[in-house]
N, C-alpha and C positions, 0 to 999 in steps of 0.2 A: 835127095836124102829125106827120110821120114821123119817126123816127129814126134818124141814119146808124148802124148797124152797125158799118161800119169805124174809125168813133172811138170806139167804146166798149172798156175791156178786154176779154179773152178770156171771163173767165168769165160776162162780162156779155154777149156778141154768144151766148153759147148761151143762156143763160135769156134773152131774148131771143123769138131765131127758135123755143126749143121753145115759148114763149108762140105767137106766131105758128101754129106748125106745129097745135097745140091748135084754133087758135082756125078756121083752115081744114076741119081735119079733123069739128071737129062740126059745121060747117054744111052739110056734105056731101061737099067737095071728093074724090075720092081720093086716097092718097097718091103716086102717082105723078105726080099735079096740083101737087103742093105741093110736091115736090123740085124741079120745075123751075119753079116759081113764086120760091120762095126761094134766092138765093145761097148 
């Protein structure tokens, strides 16, 4: 299941998305794939 972002605290919706942004980035995405993949 996903997690809303928006209802979690701040420091939480970054460790988070930078999990997220990690978890894109090594499977190849580039990063400019994943800025606008992610809110």
């Amino acid at each position: 299941g996903g997690v809303d972002l928006a209802a979690l605290p701040w420091p939480e919706q970054q460790k988070m998305r930078a999990k997220q942004m990690r978890f894109l980035l090594t499977r190849g995405f580039a990063m400019d794939v994943v800025r606008q993949l992610l809110p």
